[in-house]
C-alpha positions in Angstrom: -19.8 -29.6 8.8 -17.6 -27.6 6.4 -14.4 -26.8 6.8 -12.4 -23.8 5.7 -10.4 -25.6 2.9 -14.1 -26.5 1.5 -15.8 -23.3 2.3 -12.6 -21.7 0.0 -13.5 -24.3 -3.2 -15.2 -22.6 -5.7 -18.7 -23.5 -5.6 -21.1 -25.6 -7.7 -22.6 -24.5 -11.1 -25.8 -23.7 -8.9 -24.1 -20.4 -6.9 -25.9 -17.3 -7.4 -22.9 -15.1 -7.9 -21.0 -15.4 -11.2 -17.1 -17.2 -10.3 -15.5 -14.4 -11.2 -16.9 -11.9 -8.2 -16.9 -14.9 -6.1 -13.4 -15.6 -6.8 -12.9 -11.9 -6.3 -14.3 -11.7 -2.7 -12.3 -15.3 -2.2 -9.0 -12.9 -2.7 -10.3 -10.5 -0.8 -10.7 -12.8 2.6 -7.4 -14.3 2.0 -5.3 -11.1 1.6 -7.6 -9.6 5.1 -6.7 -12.9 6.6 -2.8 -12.9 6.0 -2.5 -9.2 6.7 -4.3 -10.0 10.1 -2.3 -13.3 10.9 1.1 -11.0 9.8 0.3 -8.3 11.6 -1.0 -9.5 14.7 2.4 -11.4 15.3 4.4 -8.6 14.9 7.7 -8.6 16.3 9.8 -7.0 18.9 11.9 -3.6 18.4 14.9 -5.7 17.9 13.1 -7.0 14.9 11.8 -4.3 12.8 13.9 -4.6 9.7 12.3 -7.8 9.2 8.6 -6.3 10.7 9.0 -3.7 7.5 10.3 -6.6 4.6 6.8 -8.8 5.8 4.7 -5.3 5.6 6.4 -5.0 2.3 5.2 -7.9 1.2 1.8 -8.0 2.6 1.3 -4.1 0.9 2.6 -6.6 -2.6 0.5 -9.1 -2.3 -2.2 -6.5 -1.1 -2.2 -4.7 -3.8 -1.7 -7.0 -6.6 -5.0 -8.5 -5.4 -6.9 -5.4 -5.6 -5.6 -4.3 -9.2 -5.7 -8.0 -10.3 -2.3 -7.9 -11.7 -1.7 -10.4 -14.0 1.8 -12.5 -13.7 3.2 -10.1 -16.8 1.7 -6.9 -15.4 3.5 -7.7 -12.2 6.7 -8.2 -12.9 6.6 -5.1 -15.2 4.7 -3.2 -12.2 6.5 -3.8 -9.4 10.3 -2.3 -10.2 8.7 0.8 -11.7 6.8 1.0 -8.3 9.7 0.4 -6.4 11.7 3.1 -7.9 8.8 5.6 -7.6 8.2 4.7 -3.8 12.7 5.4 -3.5 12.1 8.4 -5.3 9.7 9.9 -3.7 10.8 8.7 0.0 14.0 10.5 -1.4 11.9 13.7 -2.0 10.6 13.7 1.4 13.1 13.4 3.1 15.6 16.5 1.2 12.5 18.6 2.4 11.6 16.7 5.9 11.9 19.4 8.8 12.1 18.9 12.7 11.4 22.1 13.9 9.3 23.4 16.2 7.3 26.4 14.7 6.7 28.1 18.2 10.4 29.1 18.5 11.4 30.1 14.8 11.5 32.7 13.2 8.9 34.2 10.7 11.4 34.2 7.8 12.0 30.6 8.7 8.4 29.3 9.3 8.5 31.3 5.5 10.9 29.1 4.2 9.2 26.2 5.7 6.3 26.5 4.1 7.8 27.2 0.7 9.8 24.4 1.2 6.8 22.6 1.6 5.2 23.8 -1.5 8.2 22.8 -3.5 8.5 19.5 -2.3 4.4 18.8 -2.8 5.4 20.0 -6.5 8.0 17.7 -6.8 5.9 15.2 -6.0 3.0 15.8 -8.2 5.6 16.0 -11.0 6.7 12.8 -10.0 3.4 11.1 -10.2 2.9 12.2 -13.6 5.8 10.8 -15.0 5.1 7.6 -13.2 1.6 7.7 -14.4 3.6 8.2 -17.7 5.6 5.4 -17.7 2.8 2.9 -16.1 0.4 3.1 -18.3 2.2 1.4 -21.0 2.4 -1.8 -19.4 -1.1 -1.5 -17.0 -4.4 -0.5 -18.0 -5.5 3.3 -16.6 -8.1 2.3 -14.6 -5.6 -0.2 -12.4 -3.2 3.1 -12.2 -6.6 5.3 -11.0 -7.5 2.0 -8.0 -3.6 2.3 -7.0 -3.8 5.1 -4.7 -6.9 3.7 -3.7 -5.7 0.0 -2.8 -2.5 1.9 -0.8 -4.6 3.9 1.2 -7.1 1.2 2.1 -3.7 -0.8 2.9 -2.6 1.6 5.1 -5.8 2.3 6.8 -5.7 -1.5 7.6 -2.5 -1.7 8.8 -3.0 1.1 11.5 -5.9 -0.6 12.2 -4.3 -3.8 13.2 -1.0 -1.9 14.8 -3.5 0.2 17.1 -5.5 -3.5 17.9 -2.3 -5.2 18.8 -1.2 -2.1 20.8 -4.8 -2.3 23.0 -4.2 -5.8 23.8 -0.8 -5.2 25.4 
């Protein structure tokens, strides 16, 4: 009988699939397997700082996997991700609104919208200097799976959220 620490060895000469996708898929399972063993244990109210630093780092080691970052490529990455994530949680929220479009008026819902439209600007300016600045240090076609990896990590993470919320 095999166990999991065997089934995870690489396998013999003998395998069908070349290492490298095999080692590939091997990430894969690991990273679904910690972001299911974080997420199912997630914690109270009283503990969701630390709930957000764990997602943090599950969305790291997420995505890091799925652009196979190298060590180098990480730790040039990573702050220059950080700061565009600040930046453009900044940008959202100078342009965030709470209002309730039933009871304003038109030259507000006006505003709103151009508001809107300037902030979505903002935005796509800010991904081009990003984009910019990245591709020094990280191949383009890494930069192009980014968006890709984040919204698969998201999708997986309400996944789990709206499994753990079913169970309760």
């Amino acid at each position: 009988m095999k166990t999991f620490r065997n089934w995870m060895k690489k396998p013999s000469k003998n395998y069908s699939k070349p290492a490298n996708e095999y080692n590939k898929m091997r990430n894969l399972i690991i990273a679904l397997v910690l972001v299911g063993a974080c997420l199912h244990a997630l914690p109270s109210q009283a503990q969701q700082q630390d709930r957000g630093e764990r997602i943090r780092a599950l969305r790291v080691a997420y995505i890091t996997d799925k652009l196979q970052l190298t060590p180098e490529e990480s730790e040039k990455f990573w702050p220059v991700y950080n700061q565009y994530e600040s930046e453009q949680k900044r940008i959202r929220q100078k342009y965030k609104a709470d209002l309730d479009l039933s009871i304003m008026k038109d030259e507000d819902v006006e505003r709103s919208i151009t508001d809107r439209f300037e902030m979505e600007e903002q935005l796509i300016k800010l991904k081009r200097d990003y984009f910019q600045r990245m591709k020094s240090f990280i191949a383009v076609r890494k930069i192009a799976q980014l968006q890709r990896s984040e919204q698969e990590f998201n999708r997986e993470l309400l996944k789990r959220i709206q499994e753990a919320r079913l169970k309760k």
